[in-house]
C-alpha positions, -999 to +999 in steps of 0.1 A: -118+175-047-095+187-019-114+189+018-113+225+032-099+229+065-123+219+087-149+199+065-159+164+068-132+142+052-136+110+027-113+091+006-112+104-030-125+079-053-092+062-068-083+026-083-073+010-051-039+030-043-010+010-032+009+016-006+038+004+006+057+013+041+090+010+047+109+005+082+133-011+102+136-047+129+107-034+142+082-030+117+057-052+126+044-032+154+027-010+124+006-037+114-023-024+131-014+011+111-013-009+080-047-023+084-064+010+095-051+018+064-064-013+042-098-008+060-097+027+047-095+014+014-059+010+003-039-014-012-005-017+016+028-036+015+056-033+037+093-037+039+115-039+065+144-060+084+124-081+106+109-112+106+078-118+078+060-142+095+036-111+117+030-098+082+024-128+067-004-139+092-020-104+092-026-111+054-003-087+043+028-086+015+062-085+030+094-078+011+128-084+033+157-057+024+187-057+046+204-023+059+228-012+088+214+003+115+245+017+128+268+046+107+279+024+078+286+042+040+294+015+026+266-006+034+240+023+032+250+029-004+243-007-010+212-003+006+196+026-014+205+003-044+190-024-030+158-004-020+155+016-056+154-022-073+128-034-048+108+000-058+108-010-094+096-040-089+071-035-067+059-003-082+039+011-058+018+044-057+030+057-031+059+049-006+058+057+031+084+051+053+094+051+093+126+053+117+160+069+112+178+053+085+144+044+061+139+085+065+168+089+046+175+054+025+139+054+007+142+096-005+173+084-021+161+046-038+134+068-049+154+090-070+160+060-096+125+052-097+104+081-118+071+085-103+071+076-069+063+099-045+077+094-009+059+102+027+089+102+054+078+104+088+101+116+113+094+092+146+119+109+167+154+121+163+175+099+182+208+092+198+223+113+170+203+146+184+203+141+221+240+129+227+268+152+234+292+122+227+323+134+205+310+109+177+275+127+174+282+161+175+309+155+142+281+131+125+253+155+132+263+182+106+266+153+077+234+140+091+213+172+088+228+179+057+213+142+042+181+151+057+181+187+037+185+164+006+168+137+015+139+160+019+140+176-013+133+135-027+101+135-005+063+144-014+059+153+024+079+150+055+053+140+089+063+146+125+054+131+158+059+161+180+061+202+178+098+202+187+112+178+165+092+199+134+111+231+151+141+213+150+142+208+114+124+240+107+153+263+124+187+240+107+161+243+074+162+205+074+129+203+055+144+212+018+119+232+011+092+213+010+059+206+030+057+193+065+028+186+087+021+171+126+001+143+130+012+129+167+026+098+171+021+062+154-018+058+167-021+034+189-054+007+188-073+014+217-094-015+213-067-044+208-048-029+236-080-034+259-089-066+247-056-081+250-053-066+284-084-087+292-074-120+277-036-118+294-026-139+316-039-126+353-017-102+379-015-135+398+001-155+377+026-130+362+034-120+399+034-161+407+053-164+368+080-134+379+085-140+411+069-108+424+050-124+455+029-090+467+058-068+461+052-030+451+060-029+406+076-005+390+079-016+353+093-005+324+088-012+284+113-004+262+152-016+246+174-023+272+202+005+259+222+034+276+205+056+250+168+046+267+186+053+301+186+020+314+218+030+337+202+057+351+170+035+358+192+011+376+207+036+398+175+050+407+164+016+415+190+010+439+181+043+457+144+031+455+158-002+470+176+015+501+142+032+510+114+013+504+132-025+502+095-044+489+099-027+460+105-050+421+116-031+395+106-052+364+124-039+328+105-057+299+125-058+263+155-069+244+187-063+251+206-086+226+206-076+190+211-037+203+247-034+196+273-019+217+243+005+232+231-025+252+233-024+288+253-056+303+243-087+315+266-084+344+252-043+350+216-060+355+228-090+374+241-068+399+206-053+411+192-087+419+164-093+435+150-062+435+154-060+393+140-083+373+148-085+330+120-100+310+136-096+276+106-092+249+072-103+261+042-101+237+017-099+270+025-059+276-007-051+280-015-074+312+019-065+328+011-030+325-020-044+344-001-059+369+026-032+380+022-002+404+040+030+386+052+025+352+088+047+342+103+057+308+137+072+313+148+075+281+175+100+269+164+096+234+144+123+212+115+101+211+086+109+183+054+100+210+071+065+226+045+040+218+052+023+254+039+059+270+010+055+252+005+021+266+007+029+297-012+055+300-040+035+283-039+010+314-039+041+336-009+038+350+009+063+377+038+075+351+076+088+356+092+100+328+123+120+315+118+158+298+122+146+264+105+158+230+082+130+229+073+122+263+061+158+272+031+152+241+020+127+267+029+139+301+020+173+321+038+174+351+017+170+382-013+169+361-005+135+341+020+121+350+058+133+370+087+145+345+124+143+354+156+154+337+171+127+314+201+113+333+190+123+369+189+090+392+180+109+420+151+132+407+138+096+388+140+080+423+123+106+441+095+109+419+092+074+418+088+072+455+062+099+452+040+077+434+043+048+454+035+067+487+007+084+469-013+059+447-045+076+450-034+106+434-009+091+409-039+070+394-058+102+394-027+114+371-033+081+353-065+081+345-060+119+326-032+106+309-055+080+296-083+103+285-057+124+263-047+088+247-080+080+235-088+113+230-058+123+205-040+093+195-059+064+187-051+041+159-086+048+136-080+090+142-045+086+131-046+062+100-071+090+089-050+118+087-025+098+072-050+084+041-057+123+036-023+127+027-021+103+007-054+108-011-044+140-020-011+128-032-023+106-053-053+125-064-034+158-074-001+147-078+013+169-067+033+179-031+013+203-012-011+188+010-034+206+035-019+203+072-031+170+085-038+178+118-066+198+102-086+167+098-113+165+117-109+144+151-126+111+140-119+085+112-138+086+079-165+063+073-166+038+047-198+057+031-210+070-008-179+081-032-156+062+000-127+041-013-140+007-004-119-018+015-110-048-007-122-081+000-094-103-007-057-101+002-042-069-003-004-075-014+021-061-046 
């Protein structure tokens, strides 16, 4: 029976429905995701281009497939054929997928495959929607136009933030079919706070880093133009010119991102004052370590995981005006916003923080009580499983908006879909 809008939500009763996600390099970050949704009772694979090995130590099914991240025909042809054959075999329930290129590969694979209904969820809209480069203002037209079909291949289409779902809403983008907001990817409050209390301590990253007592201003994120790594650079050398104590410490990868990446030689040039980490899996006790934590991205973000981090550790935050960023951020009331691209603004605001700590961690601290208020990982793998549920329940492709479950995970309780004991896989 479908739950009104409003009433208490549980699983409906099926045969263990199996679900398998699909996403990109970076698709092990969902693991958590994936076992909020195990927990809740369903049976979950994934597939993506990264390495197995996470997945395989969480327990979970893994099944490689190879696409182009970049613009590519050729190879995205061979992709949807490769994806649609990995469908079939694995003949899941239910397919949900993640990130740019998955949104519109899976819609397609899943048109050879009768019977599989597709949940795309639209994590942000990327370089090819916030450049005004000559190369994505002529792709931009073919691109909505594959997401009009694409969508028309989907069950549902999910989005991250209000203006992304406006986006697609006014170019008509959403082919007709239902769409609903759940915001962002959840993130899970308590791993993120025991890990931040098993890290190593702000000593010995400072000792590690060579930070001595310096002032920290970190970031988290790819080291690309697109995330506004330049622009961070320049406002770090401003910073630098004022306030001289100051580390700026960027935390990612840079290799493996393409001709996006910022240069070796464009970081080398701000030494000492900028430090590059490459990826670390000890976020959460960095975050604990730094001073003011900045996200300068020039990217439509869907709700950046990173922001949610750091405003989990309480963190003073800088970031740009971005769809995205201002689900997280209020100006002056949770955090500071700047205009993408604005060195001198992102430097400024950045100084405010640092001669004002009380007041930024006060801006912190109620950036931190929205996070675990509206995004935790348990609230969000619930609205998700309702979607699905009802999917699989009805079968068919209108669903109740899914922000109009209520604001707490179900419980595992009578007529619940009960987690399954053993190893969940295809």
């Amino acid at each position: 029976m479908r739950a009104s809008i409003g009433s208490a939500w549980t699983p409906a009763p099926l045969r263990t429905p199996h679900l398998l996600l699909v996403g990109g390099e970076d698709h092990d970050l969902r693991i958590p995701f994936l076992l909020a949704l195990r927990a809740l009772g369903f049976r979950v694979a994934a597939a993506g281009t990264g390495d197995p090995a996470p997945f395989l130590r969480a327990g979970l099914d893994y099944h490689p497939f190879q696409f182009n991240r970049f613009v590519n025909p050729l190879a995205d042809r061979a992709a949807v054929a490769k994806l649609a054959r990995l469908f079939a075999d694995v003949r899941p329930g239910l397919v949900q997928c993640f990130d740019t290129k998955p949104n519109l590969l899976a819609p397609f694979a899943a048109r050879r495959v009768a019977g599989i209904p597709v949940v795309r969820t639209i994590n942000g809209l990327g370089w090819m929607y916030s450049s005004n480069a000559p190369l994505a203002l002529a792709l931009r037209p073919v691109f909505c136009a594959l997401h009009r079909v694409a969508a028309r291949s989907a069950a549902v289409t999910v989005f991250q933030n209000r203006e992304d779902q406006a986006y697609f809403k006014r170019h008509r983008m959403e082919g007709g079919r239902p769409s609903h907001l759940i915001p962002g990817s959840g993130v899970d409050i308590e791993n993120f706070d025991q890990r931040a209390a098993a890290g190593p301590s702000a000593a010995q990253l400072r000792q590690e880093l060579g930070l001595g007592a310096a002032e920290v201003v970190v970031t988290v994120t790819r080291l690309t133009r697109q995330k506004g790594i330049p622009t961070l650079l320049k406002a770090a050398a401003r910073v630098h010119a004022v306030r001289p104590g100051v580390r700026f410490v960027l935390v990612g990868p840079r290799e493996g991102e393409g001709p996006s990446a910022v240069t070796e030689a464009e970081i080398a040039a701000h030494r000492p004052y900028v430090v590059a980490t490459g990826k670390r899996t000890d976020v959460p006790a960095l975050l604990a370590m730094a001073d003011v934590f900045v996200f300068p991205t020039e990217y439509r973000e869907g709700v950046p995981r990173a922001l949610l981090e750091a405003a989990l550790a309480g963190l003073p935050i800088v970031a740009t005006r971005m769809p995205g960023c201002t689900d997280v951020i209020r100006d002056g009331e949770s955090g500071l916003l700047v205009p993408p691209r604005s060195p001198g603004a992102l430097a400024d605001r950045i100084l405010t923080m640092l001669h004002d700590p009380a007041a930024g961690r006060a801006m912190g601290g109620r950036a931190a009580a929205l996070v675990r208020r509206d995004f935790g990982l348990e609230l969000t793998a619930a609205r998700y499983a309702r979607i699905y549920t009802e999917l699989l329940e009805c079968g068919v492709a209108t669903v109740a908006p899914a922000h109009s479950a209520p604001d707490r995970a179900p419980s595992n309780g009578p007529g619940a879909v009960r987690a399954p004991a053993a190893r969940q896989g295809s």
